[in-house]
N, C-alpha and C positions, 0 to 999 in steps of 0.2 A: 803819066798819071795812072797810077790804080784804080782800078773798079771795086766795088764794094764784092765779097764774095756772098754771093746767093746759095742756099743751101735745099733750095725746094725745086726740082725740075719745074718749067715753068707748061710745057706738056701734060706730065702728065701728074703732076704736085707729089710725087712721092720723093723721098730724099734722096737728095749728091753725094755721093764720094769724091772727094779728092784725091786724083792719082798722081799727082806729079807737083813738088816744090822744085824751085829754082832760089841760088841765092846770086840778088845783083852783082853783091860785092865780089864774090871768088868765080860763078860761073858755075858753083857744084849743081848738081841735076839732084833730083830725087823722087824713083817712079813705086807705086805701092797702094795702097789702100789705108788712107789717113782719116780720121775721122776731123771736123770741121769744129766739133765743141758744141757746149749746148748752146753759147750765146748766139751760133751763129743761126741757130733754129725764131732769133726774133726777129720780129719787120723792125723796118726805120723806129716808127713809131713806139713800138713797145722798147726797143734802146734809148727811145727819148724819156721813157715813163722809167725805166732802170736806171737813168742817167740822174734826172730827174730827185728821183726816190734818193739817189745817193747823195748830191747835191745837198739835201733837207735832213741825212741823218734820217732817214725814212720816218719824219715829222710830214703826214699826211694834210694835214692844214697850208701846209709850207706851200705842198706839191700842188696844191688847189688854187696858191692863192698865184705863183710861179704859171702853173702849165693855164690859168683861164678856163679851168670847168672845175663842175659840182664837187662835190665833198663824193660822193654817192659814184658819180664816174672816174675818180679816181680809186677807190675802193677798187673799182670793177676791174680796169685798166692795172692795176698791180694785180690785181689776181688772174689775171688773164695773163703776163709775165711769169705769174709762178708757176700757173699749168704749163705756160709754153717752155718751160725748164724741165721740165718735167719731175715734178713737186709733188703734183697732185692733189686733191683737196686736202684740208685738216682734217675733218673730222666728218661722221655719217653725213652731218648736217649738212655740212658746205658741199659733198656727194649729193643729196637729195637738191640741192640748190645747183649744183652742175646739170644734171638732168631736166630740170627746171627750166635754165638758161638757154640748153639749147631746143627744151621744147618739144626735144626725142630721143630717146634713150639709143636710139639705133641709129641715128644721126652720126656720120662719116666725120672726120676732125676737120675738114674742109668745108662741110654745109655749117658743122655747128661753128665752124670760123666764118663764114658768110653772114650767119645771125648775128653774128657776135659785133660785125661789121654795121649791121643796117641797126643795132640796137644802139652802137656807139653815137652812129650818125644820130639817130632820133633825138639822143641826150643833147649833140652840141645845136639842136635843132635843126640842122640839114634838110630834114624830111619832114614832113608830119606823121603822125601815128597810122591815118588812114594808109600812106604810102611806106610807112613801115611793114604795116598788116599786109598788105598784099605782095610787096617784096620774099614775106616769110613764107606767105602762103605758095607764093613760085617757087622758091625754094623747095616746098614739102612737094609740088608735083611735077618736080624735075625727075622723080625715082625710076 
């Protein structure tokens, strides 16, 4: 059985290369530097929100009524897919609302992924706000 391939060292979070395919069927080898694809840059989760998304014809109503959260965390959760693709925002706006999101302009893709994490949790209620707040605030004096 296969393991899923991971694409983020889990060290030190910067990205894998792939140096070496095999094929079961023939035995051929093949050593190099392969790049992995952008899908492979998503968690479980954001492949269930792409999957999801696909599923509904990306009818966001669908995906809300399907995945069990808000209209509002599904928004978030595809847009967090389309950054993790490397998209980027649309427009100035949705720029000034990334900055926004994670709170700090200078914010690392791994802290402003950490927020991104504890603001998810908040929505599906996991946490409370207070314990959201103080999670951010570890975050900001982890520097």
């Amino acid at each position: 059985m296969s393991n899923d391939l991971i694409s983020t060292c889990p060290v030190c979070a910067n990205e894998l290369a792939v140096t070496r395919l095999h094929c079961r069927s023939c035995g051929t080898t093949l050593e190099g530097d392969f790049s992995a694809g952008r899908f492979a840059r998503l968690s479980r989760e954001q492949l269930a929100v792409l999957e999801s998304f696909l599923r509904s014809r990306g009818n966001l109503r669908e995906m809300e009524r399907e995945l069990g959260i808000s209209y509002p965390t599904v928004r978030s959760r595809v847009e967090a897919v389309v950054r993790a693709l490397g998209f980027g925002p649309r427009d100035e706006t949705d720029d000034a609302d990334s900055t926004a999101d994670s709170g700090d302009p200078a914010a690392s893709p791994a802290e402003a992924a950490s927020r991104q994490e504890i603001l998810e949790r908040l929505a599906r209620h996991e946490i409370t706000a207070d314990e959201a707040a103080s999670a951010i605030r570890a975050l900001g004096s982890n520097r």
